[in-house]
N, C-alpha and C positions, 0 to 999 in steps of 0.2 A: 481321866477321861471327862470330856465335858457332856453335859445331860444328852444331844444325839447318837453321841458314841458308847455312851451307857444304853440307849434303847437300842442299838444296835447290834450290839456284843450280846446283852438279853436276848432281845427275840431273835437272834440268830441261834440261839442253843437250842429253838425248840425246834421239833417236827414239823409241825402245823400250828394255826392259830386257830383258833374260834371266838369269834370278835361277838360281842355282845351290843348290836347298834341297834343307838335311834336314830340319827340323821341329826345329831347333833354336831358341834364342831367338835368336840371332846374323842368323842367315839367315830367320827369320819376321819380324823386325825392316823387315831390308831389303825382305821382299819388301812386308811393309805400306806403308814409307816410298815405296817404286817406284808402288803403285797408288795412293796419296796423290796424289804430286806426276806422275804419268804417263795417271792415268785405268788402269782395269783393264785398257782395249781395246788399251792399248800394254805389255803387260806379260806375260810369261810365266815360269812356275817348271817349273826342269825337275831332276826326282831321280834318283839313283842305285839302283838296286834290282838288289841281287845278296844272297846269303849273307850279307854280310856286317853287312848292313840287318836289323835286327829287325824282326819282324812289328808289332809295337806301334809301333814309330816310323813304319814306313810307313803306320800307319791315322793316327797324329794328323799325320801330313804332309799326307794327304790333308782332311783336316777342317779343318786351319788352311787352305789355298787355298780350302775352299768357303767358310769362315767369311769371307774375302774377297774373294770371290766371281773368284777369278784362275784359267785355267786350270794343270791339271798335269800334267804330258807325263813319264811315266815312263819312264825308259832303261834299256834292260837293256846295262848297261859289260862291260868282256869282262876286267875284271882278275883273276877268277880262272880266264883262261887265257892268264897272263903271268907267266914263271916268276921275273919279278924282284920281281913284289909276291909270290908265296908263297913267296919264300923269305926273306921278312921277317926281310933283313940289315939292318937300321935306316934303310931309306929306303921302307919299305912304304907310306909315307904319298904319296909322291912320285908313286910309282907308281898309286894310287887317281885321285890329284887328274889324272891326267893321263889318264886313261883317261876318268874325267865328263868334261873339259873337250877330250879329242879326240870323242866323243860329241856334246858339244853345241854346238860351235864349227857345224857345218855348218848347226844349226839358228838360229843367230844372224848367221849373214852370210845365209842364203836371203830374212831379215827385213830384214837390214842394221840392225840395234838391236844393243845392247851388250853383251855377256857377263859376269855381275860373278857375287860371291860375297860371303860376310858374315865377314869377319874384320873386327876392329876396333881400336883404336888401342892397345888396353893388350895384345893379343895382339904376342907378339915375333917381327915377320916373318923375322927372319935366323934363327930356329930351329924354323920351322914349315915341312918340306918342301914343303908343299899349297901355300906363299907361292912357291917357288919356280918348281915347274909354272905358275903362275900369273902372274908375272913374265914367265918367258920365253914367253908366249903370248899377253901385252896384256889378262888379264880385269882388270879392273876390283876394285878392294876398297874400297868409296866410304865406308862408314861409318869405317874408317881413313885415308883420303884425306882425310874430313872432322874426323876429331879426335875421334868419336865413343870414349871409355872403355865399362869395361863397365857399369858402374850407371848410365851415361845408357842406353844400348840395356835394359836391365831396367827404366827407368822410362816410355819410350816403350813398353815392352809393357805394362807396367802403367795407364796414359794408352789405351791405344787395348781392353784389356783381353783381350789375345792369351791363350790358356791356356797358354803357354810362360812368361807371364811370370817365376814363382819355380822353372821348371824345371832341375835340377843339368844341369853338363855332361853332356850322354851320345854318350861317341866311339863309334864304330863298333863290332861286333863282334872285329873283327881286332884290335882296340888289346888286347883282354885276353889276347891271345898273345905271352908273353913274344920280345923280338927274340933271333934265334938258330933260333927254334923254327919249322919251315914251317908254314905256314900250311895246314889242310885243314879241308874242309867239316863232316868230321864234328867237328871240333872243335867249331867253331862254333854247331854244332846242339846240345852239349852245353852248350856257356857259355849259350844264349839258355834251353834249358829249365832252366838249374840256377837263373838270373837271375829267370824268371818265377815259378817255382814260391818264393823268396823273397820278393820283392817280394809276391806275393798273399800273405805273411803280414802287410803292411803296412809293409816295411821301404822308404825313399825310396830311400837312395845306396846299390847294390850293384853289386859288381863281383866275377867270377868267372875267376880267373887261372888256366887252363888251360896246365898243364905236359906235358900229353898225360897216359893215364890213369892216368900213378902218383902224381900229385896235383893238387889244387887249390887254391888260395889263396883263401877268402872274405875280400872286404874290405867291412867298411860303414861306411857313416858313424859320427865318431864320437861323435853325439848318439844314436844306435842302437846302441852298442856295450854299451852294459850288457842291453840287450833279448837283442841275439846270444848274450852269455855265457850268460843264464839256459836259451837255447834251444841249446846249443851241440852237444847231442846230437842233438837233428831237426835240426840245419843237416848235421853228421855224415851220419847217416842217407840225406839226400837225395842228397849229396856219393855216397856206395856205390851209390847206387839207380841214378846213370849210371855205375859203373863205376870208376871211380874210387878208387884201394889208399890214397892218401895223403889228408890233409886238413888245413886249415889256418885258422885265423880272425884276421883280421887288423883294425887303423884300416885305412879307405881315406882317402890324401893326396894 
């Protein structure tokens, strides 16, 4: 069987799914494929929403399950009141993935349907701590079970015409805090306005590396990176305007 007919055969054995979405392409992927081969009626997505979720990602999270007409059950996870994710000593990720998935477990056994997530086959499970919480819990990662790469999952959103389909990775808020550094909300709130306020000048890939306020690190894409240089003084500017003594512009890799 080739990798669609392996997810297919798969999640057709279960009852129900319950889809672990961000509104990424990974996880809007699966959650299509699930209402595909499951029917909507047996299918649910359930999100994370803390600080550490941008505002933006949570509206186009919401708009991909309406566009597929699946419900979505938002969770409000308690990891930033767990002193092991904000102390984001390089297993911060570990700590996220375990907090959604003790969150959402109660909600998938009361259904008795299956708890999965959208990692997939070219992601390298032995170095993705979210893979491990994952493991030792039994969720489900079917599009990697099934052999699914990343350019097949980008061309089934493109086939089914997901608005994720050409959309860049976008990790979490907390990922732009250097490891070492704790984790706090007001950071947070500072990377998401410094992020938005960029991107509304039309830039795709930004990334805003929060050193706490004695600097920042702007990284953009680097088909954007001659744009950045010419603007390097308003990216500057904006960088002070939350406070911020240092500044920095970088390639994002």
């Amino acid at each position: 069987m080739n990798p669609q007919e392996k997810l297919s055969a798969l999640i057709r054995s279960w009852p129900g799914a319950v889809v672990a979405f961000s509104g990424g392409v990974d996880s809007s992927v699966l959650l299509a494929a699930c209402v595909e081969i499951l029917g909507v009626e047996r299918v649910l997505a359930v999100i994370a929403v803390s600080p550490s979720l941008a505002k933006p990602e949570l509206e186009e999270a919401r708009e991909i399950a309406k566009f597929l007409g699946v419900e979505l059950f938002e969770l409000n996870t308690g990891e930033f009141s767990d002193e092991r994710y904000l102390a984001n000593s390089g297993d911060r990720c570990f700590w996220c993935k375990e907090a959604l998935f003790v969150s959402a477990e109660p909600i998938a056994e009361e259904r008795g349907w299956v708890l999965c997530y959208g990692e997939n086959a070219t992601d390298d499970s032995g170095d993705r701590p979210g893979s491990l919480s994952a493991s030792s819990r039994a969720v489900r990662a079917p599009l990697r079970e099934a052999g699914w790469t990343k350019s097949q999952v980008r061309e089934f959103a493109r086939e089914r015409q997901l608005s994720v389909s050409e959309k860049p990775a976008m990790p979490c808020l907390s990922s732009r805090i250097p490891v070492g550094i704790p984790v706090t909300i007001e950071a947070l709130a500072r990377v998401e306005r410094m992020e938005t306020a960029i991107r509304s000048r039309g830039y795709r890939v930004v990334r805003a590396r929060d050193f706490g306020i004695e600097r920042v690190r702007i990284e953009i894409g680097s088909e954007e990176m001659s744009k950045a240089n010419e603007e390097r003084m308003l990216l500057q500017s904006l960088a002070e305007q939350e406070g911020y003594e240092g500044f920095e512009l970088a390639t994002y890799n």
